[in-house]
C-alpha positions as CSV (number, residue, x, y, z in Angstrom):
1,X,160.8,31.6,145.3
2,X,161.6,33.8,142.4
3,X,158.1,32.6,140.6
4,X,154.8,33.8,141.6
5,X,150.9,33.9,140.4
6,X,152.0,30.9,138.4
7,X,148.6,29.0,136.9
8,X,146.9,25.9,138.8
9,X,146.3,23.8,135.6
10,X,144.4,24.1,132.2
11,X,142.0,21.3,132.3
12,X,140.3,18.3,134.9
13,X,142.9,16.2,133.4
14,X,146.0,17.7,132.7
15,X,146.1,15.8,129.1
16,X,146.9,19.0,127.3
17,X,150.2,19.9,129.3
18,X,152.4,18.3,131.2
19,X,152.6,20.8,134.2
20,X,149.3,20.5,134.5
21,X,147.6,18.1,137.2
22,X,143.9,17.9,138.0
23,X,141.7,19.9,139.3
24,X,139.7,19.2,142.7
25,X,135.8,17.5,141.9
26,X,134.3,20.8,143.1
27,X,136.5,23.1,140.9
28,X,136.0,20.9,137.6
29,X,132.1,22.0,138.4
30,X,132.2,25.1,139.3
31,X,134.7,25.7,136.2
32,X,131.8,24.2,133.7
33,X,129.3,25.7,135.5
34,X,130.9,29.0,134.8
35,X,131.3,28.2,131.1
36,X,127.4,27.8,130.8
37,X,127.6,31.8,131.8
38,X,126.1,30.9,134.9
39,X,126.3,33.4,138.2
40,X,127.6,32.7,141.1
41,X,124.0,32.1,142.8
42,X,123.2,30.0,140.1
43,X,126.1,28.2,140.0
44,X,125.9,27.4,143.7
45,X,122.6,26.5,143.2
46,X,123.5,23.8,140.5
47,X,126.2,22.4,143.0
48,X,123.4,21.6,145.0
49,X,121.3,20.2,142.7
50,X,123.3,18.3,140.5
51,X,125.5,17.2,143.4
52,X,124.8,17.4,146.7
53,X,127.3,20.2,147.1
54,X,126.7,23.0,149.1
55,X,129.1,26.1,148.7
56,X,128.0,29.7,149.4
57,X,128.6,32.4,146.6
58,X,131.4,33.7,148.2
59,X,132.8,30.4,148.1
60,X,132.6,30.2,144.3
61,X,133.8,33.6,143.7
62,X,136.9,33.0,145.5
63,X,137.5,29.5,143.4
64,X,136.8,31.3,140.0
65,X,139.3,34.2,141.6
66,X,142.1,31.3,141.3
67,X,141.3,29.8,138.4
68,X,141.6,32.9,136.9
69,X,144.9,33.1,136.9
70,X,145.3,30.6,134.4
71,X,144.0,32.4,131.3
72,X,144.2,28.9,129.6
73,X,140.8,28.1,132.1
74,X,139.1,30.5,130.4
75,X,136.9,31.6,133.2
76,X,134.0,33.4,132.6
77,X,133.7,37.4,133.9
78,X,130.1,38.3,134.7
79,X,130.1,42.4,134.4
80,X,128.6,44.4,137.4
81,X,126.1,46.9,136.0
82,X,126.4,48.9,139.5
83,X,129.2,51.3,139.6
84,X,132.3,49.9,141.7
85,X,134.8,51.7,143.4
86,X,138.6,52.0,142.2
87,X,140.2,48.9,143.8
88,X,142.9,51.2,144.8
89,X,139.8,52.4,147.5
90,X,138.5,49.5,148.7
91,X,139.3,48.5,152.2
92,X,141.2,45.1,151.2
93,X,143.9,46.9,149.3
94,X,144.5,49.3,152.0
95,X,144.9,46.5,154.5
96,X,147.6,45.3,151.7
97,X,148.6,48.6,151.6
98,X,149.4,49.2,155.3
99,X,151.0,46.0,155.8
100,X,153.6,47.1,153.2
101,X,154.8,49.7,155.4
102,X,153.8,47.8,158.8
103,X,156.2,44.8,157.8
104,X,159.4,46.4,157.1
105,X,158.8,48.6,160.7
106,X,158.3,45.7,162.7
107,X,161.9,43.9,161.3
108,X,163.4,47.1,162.1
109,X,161.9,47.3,165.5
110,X,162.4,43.6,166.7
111,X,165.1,42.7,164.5
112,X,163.2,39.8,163.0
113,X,160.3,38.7,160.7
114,X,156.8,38.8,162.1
115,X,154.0,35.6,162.0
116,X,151.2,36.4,159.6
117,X,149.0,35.8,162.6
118,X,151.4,38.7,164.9
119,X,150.6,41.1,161.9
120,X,146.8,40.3,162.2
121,X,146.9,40.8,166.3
122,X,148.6,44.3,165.2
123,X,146.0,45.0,162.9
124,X,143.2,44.1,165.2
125,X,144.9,46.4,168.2
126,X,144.9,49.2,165.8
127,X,141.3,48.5,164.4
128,X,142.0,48.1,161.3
129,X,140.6,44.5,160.9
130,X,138.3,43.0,163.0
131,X,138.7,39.2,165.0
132,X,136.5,37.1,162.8
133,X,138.4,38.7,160.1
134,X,141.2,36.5,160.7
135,X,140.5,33.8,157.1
136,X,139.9,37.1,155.3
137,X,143.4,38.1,156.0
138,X,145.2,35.4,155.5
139,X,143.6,35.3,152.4
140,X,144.2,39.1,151.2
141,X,148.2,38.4,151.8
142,X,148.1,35.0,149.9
143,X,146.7,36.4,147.0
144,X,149.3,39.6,147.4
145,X,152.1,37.0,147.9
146,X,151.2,35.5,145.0
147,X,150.5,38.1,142.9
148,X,147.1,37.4,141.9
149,X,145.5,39.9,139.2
150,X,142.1,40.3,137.9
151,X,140.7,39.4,134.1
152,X,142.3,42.5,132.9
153,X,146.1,41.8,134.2
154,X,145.9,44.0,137.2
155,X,146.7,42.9,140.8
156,X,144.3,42.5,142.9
157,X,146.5,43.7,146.4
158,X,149.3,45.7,146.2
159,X,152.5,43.1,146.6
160,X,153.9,41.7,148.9
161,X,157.3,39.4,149.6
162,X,156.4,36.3,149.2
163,X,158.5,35.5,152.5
164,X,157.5,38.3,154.1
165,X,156.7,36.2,157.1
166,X,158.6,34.3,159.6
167,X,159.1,30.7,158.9
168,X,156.5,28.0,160.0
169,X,158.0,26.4,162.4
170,X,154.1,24.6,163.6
171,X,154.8,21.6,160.7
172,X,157.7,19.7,161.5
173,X,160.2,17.7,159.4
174,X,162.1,14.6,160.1
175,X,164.8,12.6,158.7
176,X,166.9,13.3,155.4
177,X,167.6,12.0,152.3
178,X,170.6,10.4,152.5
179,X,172.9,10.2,149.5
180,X,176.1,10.6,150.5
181,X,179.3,10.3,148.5
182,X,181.4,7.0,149.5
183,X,185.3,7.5,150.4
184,X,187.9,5.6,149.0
185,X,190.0,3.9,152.3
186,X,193.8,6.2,152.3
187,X,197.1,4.5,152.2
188,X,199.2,4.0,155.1
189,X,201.1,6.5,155.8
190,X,205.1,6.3,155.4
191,X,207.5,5.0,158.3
192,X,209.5,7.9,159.9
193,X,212.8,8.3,159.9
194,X,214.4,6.5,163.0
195,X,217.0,9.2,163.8
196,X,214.5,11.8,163.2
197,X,212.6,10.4,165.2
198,X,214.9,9.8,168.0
199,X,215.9,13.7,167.4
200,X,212.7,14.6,168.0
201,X,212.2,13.0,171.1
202,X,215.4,14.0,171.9
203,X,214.3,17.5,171.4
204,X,211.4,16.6,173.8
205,X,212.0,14.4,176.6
206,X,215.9,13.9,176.0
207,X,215.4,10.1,176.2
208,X,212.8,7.9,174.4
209,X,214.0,5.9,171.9
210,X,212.5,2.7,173.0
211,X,209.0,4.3,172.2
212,X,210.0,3.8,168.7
213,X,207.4,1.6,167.1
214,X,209.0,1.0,163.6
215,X,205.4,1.5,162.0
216,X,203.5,4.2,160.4
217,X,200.1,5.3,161.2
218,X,197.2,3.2,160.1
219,X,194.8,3.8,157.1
220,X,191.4,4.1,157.4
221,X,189.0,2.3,156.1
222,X,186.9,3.8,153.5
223,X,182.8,4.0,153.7
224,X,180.1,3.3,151.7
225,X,178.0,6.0,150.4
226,X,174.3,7.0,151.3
227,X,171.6,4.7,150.7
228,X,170.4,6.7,147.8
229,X,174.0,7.5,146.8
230,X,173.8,7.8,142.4
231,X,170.3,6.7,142.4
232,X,168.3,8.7,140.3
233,X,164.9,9.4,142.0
234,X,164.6,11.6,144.9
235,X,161.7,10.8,147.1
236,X,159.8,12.7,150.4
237,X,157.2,11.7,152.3
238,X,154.7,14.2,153.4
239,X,152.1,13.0,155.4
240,X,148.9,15.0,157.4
241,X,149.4,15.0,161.2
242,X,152.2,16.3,162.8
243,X,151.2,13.7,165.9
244,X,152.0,11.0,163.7
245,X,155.0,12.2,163.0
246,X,157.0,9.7,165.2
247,X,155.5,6.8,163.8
248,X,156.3,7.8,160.4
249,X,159.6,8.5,161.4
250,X,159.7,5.3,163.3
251,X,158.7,3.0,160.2
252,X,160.9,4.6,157.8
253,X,163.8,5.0,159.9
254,X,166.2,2.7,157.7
255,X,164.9,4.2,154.3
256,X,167.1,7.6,154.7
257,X,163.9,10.0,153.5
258,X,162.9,13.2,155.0
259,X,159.7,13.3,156.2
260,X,157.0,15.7,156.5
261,X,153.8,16.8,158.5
262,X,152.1,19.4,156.6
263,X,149.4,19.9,159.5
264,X,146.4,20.2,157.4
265,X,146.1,22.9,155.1
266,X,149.7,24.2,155.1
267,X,150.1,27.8,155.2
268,X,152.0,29.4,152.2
269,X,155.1,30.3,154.0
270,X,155.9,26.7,154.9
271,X,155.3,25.6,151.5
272,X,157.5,28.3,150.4
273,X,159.9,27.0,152.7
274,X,159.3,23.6,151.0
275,X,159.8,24.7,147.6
276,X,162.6,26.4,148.6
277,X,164.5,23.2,149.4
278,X,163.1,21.4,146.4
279,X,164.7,24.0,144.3
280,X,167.8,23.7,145.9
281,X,167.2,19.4,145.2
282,X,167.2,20.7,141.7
283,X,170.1,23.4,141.2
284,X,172.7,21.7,143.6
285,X,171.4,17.9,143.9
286,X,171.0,17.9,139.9
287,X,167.7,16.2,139.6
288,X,165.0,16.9,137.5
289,X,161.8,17.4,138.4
290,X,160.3,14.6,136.8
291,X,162.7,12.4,139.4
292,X,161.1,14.0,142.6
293,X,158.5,12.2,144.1
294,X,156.5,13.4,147.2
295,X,154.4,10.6,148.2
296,X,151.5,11.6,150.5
297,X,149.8,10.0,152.9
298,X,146.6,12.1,154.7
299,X,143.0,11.1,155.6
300,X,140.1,10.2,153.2
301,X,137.7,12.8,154.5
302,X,136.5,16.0,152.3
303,X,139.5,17.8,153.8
304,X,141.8,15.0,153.5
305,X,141.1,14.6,149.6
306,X,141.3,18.1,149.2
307,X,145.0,18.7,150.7
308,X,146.5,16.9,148.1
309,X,145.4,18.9,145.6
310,X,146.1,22.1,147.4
311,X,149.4,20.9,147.9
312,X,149.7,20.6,143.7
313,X,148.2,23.6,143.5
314,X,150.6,25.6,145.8
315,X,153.7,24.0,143.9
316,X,152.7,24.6,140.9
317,X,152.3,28.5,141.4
318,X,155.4,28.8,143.7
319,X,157.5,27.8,140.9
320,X,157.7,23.7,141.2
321,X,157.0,22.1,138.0
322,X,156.6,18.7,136.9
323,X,156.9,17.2,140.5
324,X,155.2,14.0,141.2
325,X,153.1,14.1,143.8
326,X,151.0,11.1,144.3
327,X,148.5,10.1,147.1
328,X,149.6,7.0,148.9
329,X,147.4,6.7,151.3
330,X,144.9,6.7,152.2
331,X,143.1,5.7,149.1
332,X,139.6,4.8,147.9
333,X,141.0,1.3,147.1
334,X,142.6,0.6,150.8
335,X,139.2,2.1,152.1
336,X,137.6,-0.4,150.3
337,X,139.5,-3.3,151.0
338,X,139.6,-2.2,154.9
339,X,135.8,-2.2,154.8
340,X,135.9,-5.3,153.3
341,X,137.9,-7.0,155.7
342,X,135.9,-5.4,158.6
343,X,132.8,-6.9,157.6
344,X,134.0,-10.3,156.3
345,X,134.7,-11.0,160.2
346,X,130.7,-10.9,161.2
């Protein structure tokens, strides 16, 4: 995508811009907590309290990182009074650093694009990260994909191409959207020439004129188009578990949508690869954003709740504006109404 480090929304509503879309529960806190010019001890401390919420300093510092790059959040810097060390030194930005050259040596080597999780094996071998260093990583290269930067406007990693890494090919997609033109049926064509004809045959087997038919080749019947031929919404459905992918494909089978399993947290690449497609569903399908839908459909656990606003999130600052993206299940209503059902039977 040629947009990067875009911002992840101004407010917990998103009534101020349209772009916008809400913020997760825990980052509306943290946000406000942050505002109060609280640290990042105290704000965790507060989550606890006020909440129930328990997130570890590190936690919150890497929220408020990501937030920051909206300066419309306004986040709150804390200054360090102890002396800190030229980012271009710390060990981070030389990982970042290495990988710059590390990349471009492995394509020429193999030919081919390495997996984030290859370059982090490569790293290991060569001690430069350690294994339980693996979620630090991943994170380092996000944030240098995406061209994160600090309060005053500076990056925080050297960068690094945002597809950089193979494709994903772990989260599967099924299906299409189908809006194919429809053909007009053609003509019949016109009845040959009887002595032409006979000449040719002539010409071929020196006798045949009692194969000649006196009719002209058939037309052919035209076709209807697509099922979502001229209709002006386009519509995905993305859905948690790549297991379930079958059924999904299975139940919507005659609705001619693609289909897809983001597996969780999807990495960046594959939703690169995602947006990637949505902007060609713009430029050469002619839709506007406002007319794509993606329709989720995920657990209703802490994680579950969360993707759907990662998956906003990661949109949003890979360049996809103005999408709707909207939870389909499961809800807190169909929870509800589940339980309810459950329990009416004892």
């Amino acid at each position: 995508m040629a947009n990067k480090g875009r911002p992840i929304g101004r407010d917990g509503t998103g009534a101020d811009d349209d772009n916008a879309f809400e913020f997760t529960p825990k980052d509306k806190y943290i946000l406000e907590l942050n505002h109060e010019g609280l640290s990042y001890s105290q704000i965790s401390d507060r989550l606890k309290a006020d909440h129930g919420i328990q997130l570890a300093k590190s936690s919150i510092s890497r929220r408020l990182r990501e937030l920051m790059q909206d300066p419309a959040n306004d986040v709150k810097i804390r200054k360090c009074s102890i002396p800190q060390k030229p980012r271009e030194e710390t060990r981070w930005y030389k990982i970042v650093e290495w990988l710059q050259n590390a990349i471009p040596e492995y394509v020429a080597l193999n030919g081919f694009k390495p997996s984030s999780r290859t370059m982090f094996y490569q790293a290991q071998d060569e001690g430069i990260v350690e294994k339980k260093e693996h979620n630090a990583f991943v994170r380092a290269t996000v944030e240098a994909r995406l061209g994160w930067t600090d309060s005053e406007g500076k990056l925080l990693y050297p960068e690094l191409d945002i597809d950089c890494f193979a494709a994903d090919d772990s989260r599967k997609v099924v299906g299409y959207y189908d809006n194919d033109d429809p053909t007009d049926p053609t003509e019949p064509g016109p009845i040959p020439d009887p002595d032409s004809h006979v000449d040719w045959l002539i010409r071929r087997l020196k006798a045949a004129p009692q194969e000649y038919s006196g009719k002209g080749p058939e037309g052919e019947p035209g076709q209807k188009g697509g099922r979502w031929y001229d209709q002006p919404e386009y519509v995905e459905l993305w859905e948690e578990k790549v297991d379930l992918l079958p059924g999904f494909d299975k139940l919507l089978e005659n609705k001619c949508i693609k289909v897809r399993a983001n597996k969780g947290f999807a990495s960046l690449v594959w939703l690169n690869q995602c947006c990637n497609e949505l902007q060609e569903v713009i430029d050469d399908m002619g839709f506007e954003p406002e007319h794509i839908h993606i329709k989720y459909s995920g657990d209703w656990d802490p994680s579950g709740e969360g993707m759907v606003y990662y998956i906003k999130k990661r949109l949003r600052q890979l360049g996809i504006e103005g999408v709707d993206v909207e939870r389909i299940a499961v809800t807190p209503e169909q929870s509800t109404a589940l339980y309810t059902l459950i329990y009416s039977q004892y």
